[in-house]
PLY file of the C-alpha trace (Angstrom):
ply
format ascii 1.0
element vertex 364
property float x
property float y
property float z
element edge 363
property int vertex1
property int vertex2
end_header
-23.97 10.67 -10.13
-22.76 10.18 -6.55
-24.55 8.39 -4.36
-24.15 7.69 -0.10
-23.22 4.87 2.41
-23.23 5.98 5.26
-20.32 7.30 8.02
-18.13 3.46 8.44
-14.93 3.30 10.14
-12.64 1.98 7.48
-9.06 0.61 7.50
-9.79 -0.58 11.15
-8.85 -4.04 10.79
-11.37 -7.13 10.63
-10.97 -7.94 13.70
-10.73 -4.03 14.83
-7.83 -2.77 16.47
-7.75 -0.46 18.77
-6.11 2.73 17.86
-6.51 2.01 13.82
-8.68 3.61 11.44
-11.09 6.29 11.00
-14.71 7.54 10.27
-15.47 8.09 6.89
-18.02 9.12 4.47
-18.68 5.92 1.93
-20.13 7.55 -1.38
-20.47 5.83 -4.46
-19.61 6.96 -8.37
-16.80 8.55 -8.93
-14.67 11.67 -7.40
-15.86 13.39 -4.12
-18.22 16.96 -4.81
-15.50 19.63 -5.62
-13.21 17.13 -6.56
-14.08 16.42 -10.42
-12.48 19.24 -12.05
-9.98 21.53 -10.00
-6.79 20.29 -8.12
-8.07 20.26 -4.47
-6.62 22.11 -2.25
-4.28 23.50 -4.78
-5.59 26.91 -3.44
-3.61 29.57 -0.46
-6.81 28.90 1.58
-8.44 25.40 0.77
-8.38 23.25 3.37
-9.05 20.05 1.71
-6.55 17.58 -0.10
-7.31 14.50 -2.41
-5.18 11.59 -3.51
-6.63 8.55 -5.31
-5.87 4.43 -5.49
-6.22 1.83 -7.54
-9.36 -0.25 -6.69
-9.21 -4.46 -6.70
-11.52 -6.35 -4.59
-12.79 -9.68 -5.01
-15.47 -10.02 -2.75
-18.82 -12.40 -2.08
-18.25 -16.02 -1.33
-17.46 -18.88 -3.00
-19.97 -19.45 -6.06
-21.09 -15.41 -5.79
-17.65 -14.06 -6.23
-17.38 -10.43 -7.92
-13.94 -8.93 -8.87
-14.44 -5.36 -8.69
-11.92 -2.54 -10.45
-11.87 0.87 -10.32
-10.62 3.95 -7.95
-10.49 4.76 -4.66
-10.67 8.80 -4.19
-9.86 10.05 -0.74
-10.73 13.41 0.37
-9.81 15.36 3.51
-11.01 18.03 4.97
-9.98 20.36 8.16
-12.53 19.15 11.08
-14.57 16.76 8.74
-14.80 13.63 8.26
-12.99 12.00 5.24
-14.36 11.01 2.17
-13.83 7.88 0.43
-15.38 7.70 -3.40
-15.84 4.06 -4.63
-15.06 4.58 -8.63
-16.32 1.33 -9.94
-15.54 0.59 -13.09
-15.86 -2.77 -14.16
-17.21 -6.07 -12.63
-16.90 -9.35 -13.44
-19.65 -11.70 -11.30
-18.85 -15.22 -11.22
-22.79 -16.58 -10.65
-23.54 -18.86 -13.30
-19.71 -18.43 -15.18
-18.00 -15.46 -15.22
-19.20 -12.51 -17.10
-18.61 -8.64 -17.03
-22.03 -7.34 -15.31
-22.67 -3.14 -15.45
-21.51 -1.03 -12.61
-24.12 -0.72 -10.12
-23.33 2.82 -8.99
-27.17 3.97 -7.99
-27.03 1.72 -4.52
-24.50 0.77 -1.71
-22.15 -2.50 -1.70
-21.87 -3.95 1.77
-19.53 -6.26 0.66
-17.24 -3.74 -0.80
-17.97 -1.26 1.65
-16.45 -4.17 4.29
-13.66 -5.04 2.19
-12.40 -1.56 3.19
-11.90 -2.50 6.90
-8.25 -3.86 6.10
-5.37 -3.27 6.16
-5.45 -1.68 9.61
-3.70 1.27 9.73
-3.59 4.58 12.42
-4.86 7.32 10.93
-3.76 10.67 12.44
-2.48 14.15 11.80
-3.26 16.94 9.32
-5.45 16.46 6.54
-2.31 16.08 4.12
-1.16 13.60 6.36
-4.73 11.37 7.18
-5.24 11.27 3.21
-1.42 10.38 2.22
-2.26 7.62 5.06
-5.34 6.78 3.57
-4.36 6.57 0.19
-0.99 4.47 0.74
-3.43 1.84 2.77
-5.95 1.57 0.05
-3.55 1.33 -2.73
-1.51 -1.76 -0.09
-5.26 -3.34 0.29
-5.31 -3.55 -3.40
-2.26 -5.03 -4.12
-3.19 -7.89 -1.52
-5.85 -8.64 -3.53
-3.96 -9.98 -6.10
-3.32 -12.84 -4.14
-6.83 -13.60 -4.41
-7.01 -13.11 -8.07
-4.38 -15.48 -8.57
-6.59 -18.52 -6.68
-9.27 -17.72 -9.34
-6.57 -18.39 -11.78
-5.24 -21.93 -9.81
-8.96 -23.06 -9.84
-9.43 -22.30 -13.20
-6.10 -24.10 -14.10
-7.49 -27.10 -11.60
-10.92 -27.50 -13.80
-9.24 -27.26 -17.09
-6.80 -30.26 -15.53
-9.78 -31.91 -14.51
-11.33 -31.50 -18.03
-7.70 -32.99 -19.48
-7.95 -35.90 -17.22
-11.96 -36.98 -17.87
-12.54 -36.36 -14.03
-15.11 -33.67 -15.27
-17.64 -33.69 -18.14
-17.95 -30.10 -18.34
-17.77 -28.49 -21.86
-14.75 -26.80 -22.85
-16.39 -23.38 -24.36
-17.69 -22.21 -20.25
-13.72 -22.80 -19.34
-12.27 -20.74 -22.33
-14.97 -18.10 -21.77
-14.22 -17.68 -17.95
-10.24 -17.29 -18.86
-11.00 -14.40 -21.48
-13.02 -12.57 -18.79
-10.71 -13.06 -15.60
-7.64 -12.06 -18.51
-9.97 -8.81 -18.89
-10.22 -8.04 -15.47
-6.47 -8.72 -15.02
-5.25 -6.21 -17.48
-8.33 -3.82 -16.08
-6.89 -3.76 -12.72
-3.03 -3.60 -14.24
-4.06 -0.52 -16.04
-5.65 1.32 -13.45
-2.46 0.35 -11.06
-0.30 1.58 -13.82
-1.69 5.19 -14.40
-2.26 6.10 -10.23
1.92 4.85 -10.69
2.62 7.72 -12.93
0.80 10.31 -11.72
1.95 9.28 -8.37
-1.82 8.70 -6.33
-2.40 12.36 -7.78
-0.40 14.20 -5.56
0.15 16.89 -8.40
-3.03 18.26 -7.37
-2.13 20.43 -4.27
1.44 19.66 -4.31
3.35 19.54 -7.08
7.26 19.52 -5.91
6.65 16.22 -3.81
5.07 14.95 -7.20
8.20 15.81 -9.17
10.33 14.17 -5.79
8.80 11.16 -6.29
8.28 10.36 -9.72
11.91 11.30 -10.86
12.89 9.29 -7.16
14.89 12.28 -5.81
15.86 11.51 -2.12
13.37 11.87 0.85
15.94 12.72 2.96
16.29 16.52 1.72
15.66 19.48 4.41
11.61 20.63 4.02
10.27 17.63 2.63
6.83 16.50 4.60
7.01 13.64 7.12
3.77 12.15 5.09
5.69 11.59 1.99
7.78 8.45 3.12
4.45 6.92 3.34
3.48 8.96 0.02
6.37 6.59 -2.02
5.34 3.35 -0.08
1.87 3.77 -2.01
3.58 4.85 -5.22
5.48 1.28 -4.55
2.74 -0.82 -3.81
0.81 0.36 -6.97
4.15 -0.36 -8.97
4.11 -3.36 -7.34
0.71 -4.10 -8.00
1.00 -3.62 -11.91
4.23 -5.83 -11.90
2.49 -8.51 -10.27
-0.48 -8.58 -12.25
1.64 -8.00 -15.78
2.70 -11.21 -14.58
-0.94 -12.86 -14.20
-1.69 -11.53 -17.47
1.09 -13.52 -19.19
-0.20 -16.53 -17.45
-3.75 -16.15 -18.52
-2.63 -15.77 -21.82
-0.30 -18.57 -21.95
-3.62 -20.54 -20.35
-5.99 -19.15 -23.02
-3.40 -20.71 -25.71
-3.06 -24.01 -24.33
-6.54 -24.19 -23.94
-7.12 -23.37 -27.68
-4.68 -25.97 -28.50
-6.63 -28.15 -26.77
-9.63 -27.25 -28.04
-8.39 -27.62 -31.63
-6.97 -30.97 -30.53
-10.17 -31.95 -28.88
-12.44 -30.86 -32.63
-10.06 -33.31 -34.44
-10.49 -35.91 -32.04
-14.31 -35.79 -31.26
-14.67 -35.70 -35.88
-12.64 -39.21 -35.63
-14.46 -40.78 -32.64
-17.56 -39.84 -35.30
-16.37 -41.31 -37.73
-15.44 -44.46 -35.61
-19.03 -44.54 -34.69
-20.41 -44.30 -37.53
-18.25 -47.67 -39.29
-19.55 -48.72 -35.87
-23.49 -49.01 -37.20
-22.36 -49.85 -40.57
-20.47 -52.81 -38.92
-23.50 -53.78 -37.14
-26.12 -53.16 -40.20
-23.83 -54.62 -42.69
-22.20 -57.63 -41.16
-25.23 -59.44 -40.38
-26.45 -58.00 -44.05
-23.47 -59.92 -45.82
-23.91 -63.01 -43.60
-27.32 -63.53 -44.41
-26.69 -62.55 -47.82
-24.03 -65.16 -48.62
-26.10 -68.58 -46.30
-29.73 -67.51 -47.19
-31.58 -67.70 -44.02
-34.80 -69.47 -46.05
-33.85 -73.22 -44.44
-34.20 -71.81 -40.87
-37.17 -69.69 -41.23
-39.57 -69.10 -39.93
-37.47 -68.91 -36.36
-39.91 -71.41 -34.24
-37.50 -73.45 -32.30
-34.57 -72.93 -30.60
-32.22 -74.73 -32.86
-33.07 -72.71 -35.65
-32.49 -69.51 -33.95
-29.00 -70.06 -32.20
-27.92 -71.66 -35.55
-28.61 -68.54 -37.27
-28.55 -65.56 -35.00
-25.78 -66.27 -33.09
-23.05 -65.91 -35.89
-24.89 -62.81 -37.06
-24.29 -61.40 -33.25
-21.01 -62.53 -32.82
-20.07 -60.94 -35.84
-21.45 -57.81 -34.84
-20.13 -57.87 -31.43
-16.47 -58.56 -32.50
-17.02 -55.61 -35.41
-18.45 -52.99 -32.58
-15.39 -53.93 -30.04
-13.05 -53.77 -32.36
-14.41 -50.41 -32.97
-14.32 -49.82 -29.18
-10.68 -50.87 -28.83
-9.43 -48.51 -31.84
-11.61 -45.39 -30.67
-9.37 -42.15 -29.67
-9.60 -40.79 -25.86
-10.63 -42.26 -22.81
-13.14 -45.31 -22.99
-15.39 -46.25 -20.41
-17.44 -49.52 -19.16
-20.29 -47.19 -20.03
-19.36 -47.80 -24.03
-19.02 -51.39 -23.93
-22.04 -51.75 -22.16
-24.17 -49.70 -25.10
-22.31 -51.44 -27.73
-23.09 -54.82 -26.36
-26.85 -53.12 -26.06
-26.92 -52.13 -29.75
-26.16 -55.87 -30.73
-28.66 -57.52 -28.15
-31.36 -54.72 -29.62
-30.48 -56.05 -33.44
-30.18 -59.90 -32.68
-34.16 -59.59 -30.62
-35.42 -57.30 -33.82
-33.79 -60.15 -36.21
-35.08 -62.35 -33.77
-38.77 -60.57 -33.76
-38.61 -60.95 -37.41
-38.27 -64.13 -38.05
-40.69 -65.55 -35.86
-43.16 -63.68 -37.73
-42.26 -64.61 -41.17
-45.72 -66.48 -42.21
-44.79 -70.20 -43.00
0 1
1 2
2 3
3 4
4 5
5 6
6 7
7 8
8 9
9 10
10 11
11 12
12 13
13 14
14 15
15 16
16 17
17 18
18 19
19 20
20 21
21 22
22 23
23 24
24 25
25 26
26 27
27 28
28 29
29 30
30 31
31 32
32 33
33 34
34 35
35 36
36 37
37 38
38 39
39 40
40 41
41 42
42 43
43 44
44 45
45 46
46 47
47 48
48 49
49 50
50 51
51 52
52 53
53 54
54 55
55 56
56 57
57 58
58 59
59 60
60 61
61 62
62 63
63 64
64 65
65 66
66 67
67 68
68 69
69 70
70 71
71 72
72 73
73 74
74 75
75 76
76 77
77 78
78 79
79 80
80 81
81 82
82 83
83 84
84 85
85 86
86 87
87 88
88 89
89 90
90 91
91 92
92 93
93 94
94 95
95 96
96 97
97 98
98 99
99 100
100 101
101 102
102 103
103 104
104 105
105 106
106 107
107 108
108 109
109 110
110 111
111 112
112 113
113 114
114 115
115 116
116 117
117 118
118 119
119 120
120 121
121 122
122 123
123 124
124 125
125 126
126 127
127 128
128 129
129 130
130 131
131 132
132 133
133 134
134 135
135 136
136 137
137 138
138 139
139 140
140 141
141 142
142 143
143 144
144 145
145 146
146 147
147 148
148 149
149 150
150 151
151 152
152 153
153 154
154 155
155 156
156 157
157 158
158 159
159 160
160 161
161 162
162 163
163 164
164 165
165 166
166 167
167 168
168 169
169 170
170 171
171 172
172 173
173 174
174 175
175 176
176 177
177 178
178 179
179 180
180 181
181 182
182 183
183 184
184 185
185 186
186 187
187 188
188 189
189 190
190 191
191 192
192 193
193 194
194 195
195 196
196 197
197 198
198 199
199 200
200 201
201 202
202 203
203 204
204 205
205 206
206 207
207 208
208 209
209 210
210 211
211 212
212 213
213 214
214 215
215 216
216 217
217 218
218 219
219 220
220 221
221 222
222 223
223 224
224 225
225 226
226 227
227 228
228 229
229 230
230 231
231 232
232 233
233 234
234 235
235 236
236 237
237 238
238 239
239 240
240 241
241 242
242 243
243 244
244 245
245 246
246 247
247 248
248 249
249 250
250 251
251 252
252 253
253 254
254 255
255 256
256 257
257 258
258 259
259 260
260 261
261 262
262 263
263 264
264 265
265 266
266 267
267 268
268 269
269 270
270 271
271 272
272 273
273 274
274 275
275 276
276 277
277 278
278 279
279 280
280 281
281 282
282 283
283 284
284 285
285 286
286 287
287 288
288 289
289 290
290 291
291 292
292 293
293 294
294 295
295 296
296 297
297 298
298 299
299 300
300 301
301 302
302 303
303 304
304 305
305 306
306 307
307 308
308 309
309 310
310 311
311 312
312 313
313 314
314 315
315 316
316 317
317 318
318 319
319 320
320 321
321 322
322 323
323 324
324 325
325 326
326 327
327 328
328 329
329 330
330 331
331 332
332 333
333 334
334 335
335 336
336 337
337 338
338 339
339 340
340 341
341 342
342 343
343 344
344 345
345 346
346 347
347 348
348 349
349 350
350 351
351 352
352 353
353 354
354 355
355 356
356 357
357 358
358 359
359 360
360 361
361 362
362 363
């Protein structure tokens, strides 16, 4: 289903620039009408041509990011104004983690529509020319994106520092689950830069000797080849550029998802002993002051009415269970804080007032 945007003037710069860009027709889900099943323009008499990009955008500020992959299909026509089919694929919103949300191809994107201002480029001549132009810019836009798909990666390896380090008590599961999805939309966008690589932005469809110049990477330099198609191979290079650059990000997502599971594993075996640490922890406490009172008898100080009677029996009860719970403390795996001492000397205040409590009530 294609859907409109509106006439924009795209690749104009952001700023504008004088002299760059053109007015175009934004439409949304998939290939231009008359576009979807013949080669354009592959007739004696069309008029129209169409060449295609790769599509990566990450767009929407900080907190509200979206990376968006797909196509870019750019159609010509003689005396019209271009047409530039959004072919959204996949997107992956980062509100509230990062998760793959459906296409939304039934309404217009401002912020994708904008994204299309750079890079500035001057778009003039024949329509073979103005879509060869338009194509090669949308396919160099892309390719800058990557940039900004590796700073999701650097914050992503930031938190999961921060997570190391105990500067952040956010679970690990949310950081594993954002690296799976940004690794998706990695080797999304890698594919998609891969296949508009081979067939060479589609040229094949209205001309098919400057597709077989270009993929086989016969010279340009040969008597009746087009002006356009310098700029033709500087697209075909950016996409191969593109999926080199993001085969690379791919390696590094999955060499982060691995480390990460190490950790993770690390992390299980670690939080099972600081359980079981805990848990001699109370027995410690229960028990000690148990065996104490178990071995002395506490009968010759009860019932607890004065204060000699109750430092001479609860205080080697709590100093037994305070040395026991430290002891604990000091042994315990990972990073302790204050925080721990403070409810472990808590715990043994709580039992020595409850001992405390207890005695005094003991009837005489």
């Amino acid at each position: 289903m294609e859907s409109g945007h509106g006439r924009q003037r795209v690749l104009a710069g952001d700023p504008r620039r004088e002299g760059h860009g053109i007015e175009a027709r934004i439409v949304y889900g998939g290939a231009p009408r008359g576009d979807a099943h013949a080669p354009a323009g592959s007739g004696p008499g069309a008029s129209g041509v169409s060449l295609t990009a790769p599509l990566l955008r990450v767009v929407g500020p900080r907190g509200r990011r979206r990376v968006v992959v797909g196509r870019v299909r750019v159609r010509t026509e003689r005396d019209e104004a271009p047409v530039v089919a959004l072919d959204v694929q996949a997107v992956w919103a980062e509100s509230g983690g990062w998760r793959q949300e459906r296409p939304d191809a039934a309404g217009p994107d401002d912020e994708l529509a904008a994204s299309l201002d750079e890079p500035a480029h001057g778009v003039v001549g024949d329509t073979r020319s103005r879509a060869v132009t338009m194509a090669k810019a949308f396919a160099e836009s892309s390719r800058n994106e990557v940039l900004r798909l590796r700073e999701l990666r650097y914050e992503l390896e930031q938190r999961m520092a921060d997570h190391l380090a105990g500067r952040a008590d956010k679970q690990l599961r949310p950081l594993l689950a954002a690296a799976i999805e940004l690794s998706a939309a990695v080797g999304r966008a890698r594919d998609q830069a891969l296949e508009d690589h081979r067939e060479v932005l589609c040229v094949w469809r209205w001309d098919r000797q400057a597709y077989l110049r270009v993929r086989d990477g016969a010279a340009s330099e040969a008597d009746g080849v087009p002006a356009w198609e310098a700029r033709l191979r500087a697209g075909v290079r950016h996409c191969e550029a593109m999926e080199r650059e993001l085969s690379v990000e791919a390696d590094r997502f999955q060499a982060l998802l691995g480390g990460m599971s190490s950790f993770a594993v690390a992390q299980g075996a670690e939080t099972q002993e600081r359980f079981t640490l805990v848990v001699g922890a109370g027995a410690a406490v229960i028990g000690l002051p148990a065996l104490v009172l178990a071995l002395y008898g506490a009968n010759p100080y009860l019932p607890l009415d004065s204060l000699d009677r109750v430092w001479r029996l609860l205080l080697p009860i709590g100093a037994t269970a305070l040395a026991a719970v430290l002891a604990v403390l000091a042994w315990m795996p990972g990073t302790t804080r204050p925080s721990h001492y403070l409810v472990a000397v808590g715990a043994v205040v709580a039992l020595v007032c409850v001992l405390l409590l207890a005695g005094a009530l003991v009837p005489v």
